[in-house]
MDAnalysis code that builds the backbone (N, CA, C; Angstrom):
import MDAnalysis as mda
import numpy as np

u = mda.Universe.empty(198, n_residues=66, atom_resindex=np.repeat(np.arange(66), 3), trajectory=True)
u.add_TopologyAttr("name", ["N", "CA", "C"] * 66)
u.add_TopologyAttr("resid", np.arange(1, 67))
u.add_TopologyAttr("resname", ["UNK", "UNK", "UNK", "UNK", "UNK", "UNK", "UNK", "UNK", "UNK", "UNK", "UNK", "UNK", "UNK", "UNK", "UNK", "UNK", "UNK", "UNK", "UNK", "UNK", "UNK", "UNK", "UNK", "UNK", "UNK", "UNK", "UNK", "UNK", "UNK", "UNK", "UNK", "UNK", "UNK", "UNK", "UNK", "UNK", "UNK", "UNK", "UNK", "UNK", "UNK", "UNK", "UNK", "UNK", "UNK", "UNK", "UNK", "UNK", "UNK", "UNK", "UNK", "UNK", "UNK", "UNK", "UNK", "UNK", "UNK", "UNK", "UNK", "UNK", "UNK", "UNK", "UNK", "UNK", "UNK", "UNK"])
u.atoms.positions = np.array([
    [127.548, 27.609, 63.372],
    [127.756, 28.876, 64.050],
    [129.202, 29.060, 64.455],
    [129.800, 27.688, 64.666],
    [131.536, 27.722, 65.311],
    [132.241, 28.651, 64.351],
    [131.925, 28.534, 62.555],
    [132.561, 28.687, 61.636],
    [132.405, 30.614, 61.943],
    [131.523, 31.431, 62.099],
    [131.676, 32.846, 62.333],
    [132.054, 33.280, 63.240],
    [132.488, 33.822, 62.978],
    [133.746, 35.168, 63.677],
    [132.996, 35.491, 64.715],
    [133.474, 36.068, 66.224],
    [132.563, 36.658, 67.048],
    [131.960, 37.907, 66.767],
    [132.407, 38.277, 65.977],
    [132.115, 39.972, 65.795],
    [130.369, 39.445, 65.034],
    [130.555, 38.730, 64.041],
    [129.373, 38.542, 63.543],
    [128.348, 37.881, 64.168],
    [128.473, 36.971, 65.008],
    [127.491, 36.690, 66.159],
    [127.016, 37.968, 66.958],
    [127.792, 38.206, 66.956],
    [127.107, 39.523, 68.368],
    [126.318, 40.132, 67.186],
    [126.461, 40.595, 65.969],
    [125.850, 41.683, 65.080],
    [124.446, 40.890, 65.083],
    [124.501, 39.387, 64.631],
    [123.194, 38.298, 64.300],
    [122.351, 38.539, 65.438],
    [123.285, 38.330, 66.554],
    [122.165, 38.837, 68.369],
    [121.704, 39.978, 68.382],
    [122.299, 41.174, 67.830],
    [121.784, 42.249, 67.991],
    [120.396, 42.479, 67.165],
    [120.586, 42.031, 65.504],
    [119.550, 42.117, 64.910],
    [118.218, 41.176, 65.458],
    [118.374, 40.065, 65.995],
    [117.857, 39.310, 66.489],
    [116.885, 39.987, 67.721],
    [117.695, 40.556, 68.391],
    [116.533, 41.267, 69.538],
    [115.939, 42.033, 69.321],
    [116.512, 43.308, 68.113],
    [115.861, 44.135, 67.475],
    [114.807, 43.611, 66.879],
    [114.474, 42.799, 66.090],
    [113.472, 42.097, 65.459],
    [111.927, 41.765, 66.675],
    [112.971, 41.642, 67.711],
    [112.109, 40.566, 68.825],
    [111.394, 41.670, 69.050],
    [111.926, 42.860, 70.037],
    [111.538, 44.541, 70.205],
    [110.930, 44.875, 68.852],
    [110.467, 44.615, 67.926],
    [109.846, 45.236, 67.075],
    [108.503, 44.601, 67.216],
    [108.681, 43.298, 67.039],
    [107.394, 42.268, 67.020],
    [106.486, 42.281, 68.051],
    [107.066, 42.817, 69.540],
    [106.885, 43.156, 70.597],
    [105.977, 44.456, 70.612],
    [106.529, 45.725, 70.126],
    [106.233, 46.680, 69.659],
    [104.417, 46.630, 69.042],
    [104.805, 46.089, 67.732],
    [103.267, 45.729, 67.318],
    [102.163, 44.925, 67.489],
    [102.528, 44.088, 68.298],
    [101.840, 43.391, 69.403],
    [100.872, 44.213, 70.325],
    [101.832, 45.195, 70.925],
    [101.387, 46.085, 71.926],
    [100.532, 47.146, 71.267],
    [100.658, 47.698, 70.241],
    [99.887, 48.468, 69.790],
    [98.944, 47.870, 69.130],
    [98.641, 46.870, 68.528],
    [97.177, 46.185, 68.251],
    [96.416, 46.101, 69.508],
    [97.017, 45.442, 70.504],
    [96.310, 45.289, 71.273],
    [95.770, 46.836, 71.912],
    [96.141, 47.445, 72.257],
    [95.823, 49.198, 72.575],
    [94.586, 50.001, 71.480],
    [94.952, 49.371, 70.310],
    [93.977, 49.798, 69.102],
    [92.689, 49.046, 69.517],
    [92.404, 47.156, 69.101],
    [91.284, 46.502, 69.699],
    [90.930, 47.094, 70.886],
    [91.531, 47.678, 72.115],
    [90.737, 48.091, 73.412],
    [89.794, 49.338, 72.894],
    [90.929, 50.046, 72.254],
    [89.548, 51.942, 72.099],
    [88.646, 51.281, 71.326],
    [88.696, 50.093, 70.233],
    [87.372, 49.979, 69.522],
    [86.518, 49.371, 69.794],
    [86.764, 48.703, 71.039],
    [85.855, 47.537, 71.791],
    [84.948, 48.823, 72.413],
    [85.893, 49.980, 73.071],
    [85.717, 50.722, 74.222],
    [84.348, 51.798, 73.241],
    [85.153, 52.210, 72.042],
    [83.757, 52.681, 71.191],
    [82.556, 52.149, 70.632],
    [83.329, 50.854, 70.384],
    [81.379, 50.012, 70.141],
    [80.674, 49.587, 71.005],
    [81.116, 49.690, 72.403],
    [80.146, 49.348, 73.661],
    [78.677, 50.315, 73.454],
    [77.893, 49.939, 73.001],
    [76.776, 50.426, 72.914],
    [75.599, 49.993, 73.664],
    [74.480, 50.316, 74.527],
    [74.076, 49.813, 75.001],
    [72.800, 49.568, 73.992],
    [71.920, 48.009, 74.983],
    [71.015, 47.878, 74.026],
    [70.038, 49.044, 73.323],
    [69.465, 49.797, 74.394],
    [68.774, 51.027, 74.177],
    [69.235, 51.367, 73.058],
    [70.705, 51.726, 72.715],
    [71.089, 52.500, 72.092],
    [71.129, 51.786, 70.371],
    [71.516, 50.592, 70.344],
    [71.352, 49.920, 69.723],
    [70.195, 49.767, 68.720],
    [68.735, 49.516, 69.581],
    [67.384, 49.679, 69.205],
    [67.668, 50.929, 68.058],
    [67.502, 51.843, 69.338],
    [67.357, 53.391, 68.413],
    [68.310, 52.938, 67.336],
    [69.230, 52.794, 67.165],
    [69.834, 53.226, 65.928],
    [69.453, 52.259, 64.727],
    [69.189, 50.905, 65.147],
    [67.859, 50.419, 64.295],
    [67.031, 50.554, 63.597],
    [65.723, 51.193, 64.491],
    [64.534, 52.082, 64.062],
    [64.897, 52.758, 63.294],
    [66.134, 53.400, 63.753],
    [66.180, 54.742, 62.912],
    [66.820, 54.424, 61.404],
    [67.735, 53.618, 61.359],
    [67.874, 52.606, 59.837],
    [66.808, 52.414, 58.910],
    [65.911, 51.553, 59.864],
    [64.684, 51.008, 59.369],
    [63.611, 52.487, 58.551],
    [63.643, 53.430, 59.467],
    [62.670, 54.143, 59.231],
    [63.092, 54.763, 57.925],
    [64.982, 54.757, 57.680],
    [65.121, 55.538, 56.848],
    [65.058, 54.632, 55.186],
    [65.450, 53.046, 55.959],
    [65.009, 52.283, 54.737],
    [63.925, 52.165, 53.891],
    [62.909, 51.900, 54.913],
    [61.141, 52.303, 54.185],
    [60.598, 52.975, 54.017],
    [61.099, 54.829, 53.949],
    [60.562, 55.754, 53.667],
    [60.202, 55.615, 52.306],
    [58.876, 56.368, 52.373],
    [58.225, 56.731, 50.854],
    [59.032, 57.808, 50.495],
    [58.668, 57.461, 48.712],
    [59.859, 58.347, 47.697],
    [61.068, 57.762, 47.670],
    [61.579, 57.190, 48.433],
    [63.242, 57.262, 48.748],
    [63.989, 55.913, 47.897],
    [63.803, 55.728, 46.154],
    [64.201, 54.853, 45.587],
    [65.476, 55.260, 45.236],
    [66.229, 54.103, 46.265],
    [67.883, 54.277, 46.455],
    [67.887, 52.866, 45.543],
])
């Protein structure tokens, strides 16, 4: 590192934090994304059931060769 110029150190630091602030960046927004989809699949059991049945009912209907 002795061997570069200061000008080019400071440029290497700069890209360097930029990188850091980026990685940072998408970090934060995954995590923000996993919360709304946790926050939308909270389903309760009730709800769960029903949507079951209602699978089921549409799986074993007569006629319905899918």
């Amino acid at each position: 590192m002795k061997d570069y110029p200061m000008r080019m150190r400071r440029r290497m630091r700069w890209w360097k934090v930029l990188g850091l602030a980026g990685l940072a960046g998408v970090a934060a927004s995954g995590v923000v994304i996993a919360r709304a989809e946790r926050r939308r699949r909270a389903y309760t059991p009730e709800e769960i059931r029903a949507r079951l049945r209602d699978r089921h009912a549409e799986a074993t209907a007569p006629g319905d060769a899918g």
